[in-house]
C-alpha positions, 0 to 999 in steps of 0.5 A: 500500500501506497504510505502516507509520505509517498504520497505526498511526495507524489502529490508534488507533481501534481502542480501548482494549481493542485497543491494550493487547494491541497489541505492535509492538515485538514486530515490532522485527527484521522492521521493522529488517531491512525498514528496513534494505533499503528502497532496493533492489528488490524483485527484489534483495532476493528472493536476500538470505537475511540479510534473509528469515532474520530472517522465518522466524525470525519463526515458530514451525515444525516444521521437521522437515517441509517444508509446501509446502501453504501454499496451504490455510492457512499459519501465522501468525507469532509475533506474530499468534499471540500476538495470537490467544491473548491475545484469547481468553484476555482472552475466557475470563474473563467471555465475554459481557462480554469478547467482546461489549462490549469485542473485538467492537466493535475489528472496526470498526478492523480492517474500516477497515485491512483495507479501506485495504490491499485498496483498497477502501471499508471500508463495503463490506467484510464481514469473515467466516471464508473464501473459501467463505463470502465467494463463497457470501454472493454466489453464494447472495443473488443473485435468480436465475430459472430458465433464468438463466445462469452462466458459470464455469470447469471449473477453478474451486474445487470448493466454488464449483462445488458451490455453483453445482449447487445452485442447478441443482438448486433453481432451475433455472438454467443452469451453462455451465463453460468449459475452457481449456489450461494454462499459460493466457494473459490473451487466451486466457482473456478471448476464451473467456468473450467467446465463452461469453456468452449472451443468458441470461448473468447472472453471470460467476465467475471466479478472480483466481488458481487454486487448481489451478496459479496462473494470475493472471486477467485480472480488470480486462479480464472485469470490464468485459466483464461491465459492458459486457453487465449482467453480474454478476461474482463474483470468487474472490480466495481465493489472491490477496489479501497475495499479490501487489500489487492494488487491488480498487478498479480491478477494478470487480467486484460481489464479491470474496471472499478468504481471510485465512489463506493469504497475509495469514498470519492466523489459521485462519478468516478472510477478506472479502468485499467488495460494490459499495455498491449491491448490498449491499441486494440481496443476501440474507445467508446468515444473516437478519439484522434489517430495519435492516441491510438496506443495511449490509455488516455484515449479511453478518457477521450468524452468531450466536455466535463468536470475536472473537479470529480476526477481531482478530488481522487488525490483527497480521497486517497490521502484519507483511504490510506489515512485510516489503512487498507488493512484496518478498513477492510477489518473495520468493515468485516466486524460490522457485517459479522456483528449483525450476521452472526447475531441472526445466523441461525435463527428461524426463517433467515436465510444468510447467502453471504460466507463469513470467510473472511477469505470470501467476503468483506462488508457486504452481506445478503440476508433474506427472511423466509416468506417475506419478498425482499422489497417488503422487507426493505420497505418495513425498514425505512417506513418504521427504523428509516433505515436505507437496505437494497432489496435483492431478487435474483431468479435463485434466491432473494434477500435484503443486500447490507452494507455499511461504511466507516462511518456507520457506528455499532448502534445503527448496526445493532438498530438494523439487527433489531429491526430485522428480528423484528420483522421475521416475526410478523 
């Protein structure tokens, strides 16, 4: 992981106009508090309330709800959104000027950090504005030939999967959709796409991390499956990246596509795509882009006019993301979902589709409850708890989607447990 000190040793070659709106000292009570653990396990420091105190004081919230769906878009901490507003503001007074001359050109300091954090070389990292158009950059400037296969999962992202039928319905290739059991096992899942490919097999897309119930994929083993037989890997990190310690340099997929606005916590409408360097060529981009970028991975962040703000606001939400620590985040965020899953694990009528592995899943959990449909479920807790859950309904199984961020302090999680109980009674 990327440390404080190099980053903003990076940080200076963001640029002038960069480093006057940068403001570390605004982060001095997440670092102090940070400092102040930083000989005690990650898992330790997970139960501390007086150090995440000092997080959740780092936002600015309506706690008169409790957001348990922050696996959509999370809000971004007070840093990072002062940041945001002051790149705009810095924008609006002489846009084509401010925008173009002097916050444009900073993406290059941003691309650098981000692509040091995520393990990745950064003249392979395309900064864009989510998950979706980072997978679809892939999905959509891969040559393909009717008859060509794609082996996915029934329980991928559903704009992916819509992405893939329209192919289908252009150019006639084949879309093979495996099903699997939740909660999943790492040997079941790669055994299922082992046995799923074809001679017509050219690209595998798979989740790193589902959006339905969590399940943290086996990306390394699929990977080099589809190296083994010339396939291509697309891989959905949408979920995964800042929210659990990887290096997309050890997986060696051909894409990865993630959001910055979930679990980096930057601002809405943010993500990266990253490319092997030697597909970047081959890859038509979404939006033309002039013959001289043809091999450069900036063709791909090629879309006409839009906000330098989003995509400069990164570098703070960076500075916080290593702030508190991947390794305590991601530990932080597994005792919050352990702590209401196991509480109703076991009891009548729920029906947990999430492992508590911690090899297998982090914050995110899926939970039905027996004869209750997902939607009334969710309904119940925001009419009664004001409570903010994603009802989940997928053609297997069905149940209300749980996930809380930094932020969310033990008591909303013990009201959402309590709430649950309740409901399973009725």
């Amino acid at each position: 992981m990327l440390t404080r000190r190099a980053f903003l040793g990076r940080s200076g070659t963001i640029g002038a106009a960069g480093l006057a709106t940068f403001n570390p000292a605004g982060l001095g009570r997440l670092l102090e508090a940070s400092a102040g653990v930083a000989a005690r396990q990650a898992v330790d420091v997970a139960r501390d309330e007086t150090y995440w105190r000092e997080i959740q004081q780092a936002f600015t919230l309506d706690r008169t709800i409790i957001n348990l769906n922050n696996g959509g878009c999370c809000p971004s901490p007070r840093v990072v959104h002062e940041a945001l507003k002051r790149y705009l503001d810095l924008s609006n007074q002489a846009p084509v000027y401010h925008m173009w001359q002097i916050l444009e050109p900073n993406i290059e300091g941003v691309r650098r950090t981000l692509a040091a954090d995520a393990g990745a070389d950064a003249e392979t990292v395309a900064i864009t504005r989510n998950a979706s158009e980072a997978l679809q950059i892939a999905q959509l400037g891969l040559d393909l030939r009717r008859g060509d296969e794609v082996l996915t999962t029934n329980q991928d992202y559903g704009r992916m999967l819509q992405t893939w039928e329209q192919r289908v319905a252009r150019d006639g290739i084949k879309l093979t959709k495996i099903s699997f059991p939740v909660p999943a096992t790492q040997a079941d899942l790669l055994k299922r796409f082992e046995a799923a490919i074809t001679p017509s097999t050219r690209v595998m897309h798979f989740c790193h991390i589902t959006n339905l119930t969590g399940h943290i994929f086996p990306v390394r083993e699929l990977c080099g499956l589809a190296r083994r037989r010339g396939i291509t890997t697309i891989v959905d990190g949408a979920h995964a990246y800042a929210h659990f310690p990887f290096r997309i340099q050890e997986f060696d997929c051909d894409f990865y596509g993630t959001s910055l606005h979930k679990w980096l916590l930057a601002p809405i409408g943010t993500g990266f795509l990253q490319v092997r360097r030697e597909r970047i060529e081959s890859t038509w981009a979404l939006q033309p882009a002039p013959a001289s970028l043809a091999a450069n991975i900036r063709k791909f962040e090629e879309i006409g006019t839009h906000p330098a703000a989003n995509h400069n606001a990164i570098a703070e939400a960076l500075v916080f993301h290593h702030g508190i620590g991947a390794e305590r985040k991601a530990a932080r965020l597994r005792y919050l979902k352990e702590r209401w899953a196991r509480r109703v694990k076991g009891q009548p009528r729920f029906q947990l589709h999430t492992s508590l592995d911690p090899a297998l899943s982090c914050a995110i959990g899926t939970i039905g409850i027996e004869g209750i449909p997902a939607g009334t479920i969710t309904s119940k807790l925001w009419e009664k708890w004001r409570i903010i859950a994603t009802p989940i309904a997928h053609a297997e199984y069905q149940g209300v989607r749980v996930t809380p961020n930094v932020y969310t302090t033990l008591d909303e999680i013990d009201t959402f447990a309590e709430a649950m109980e309740s409901i399973s009674k009725t």
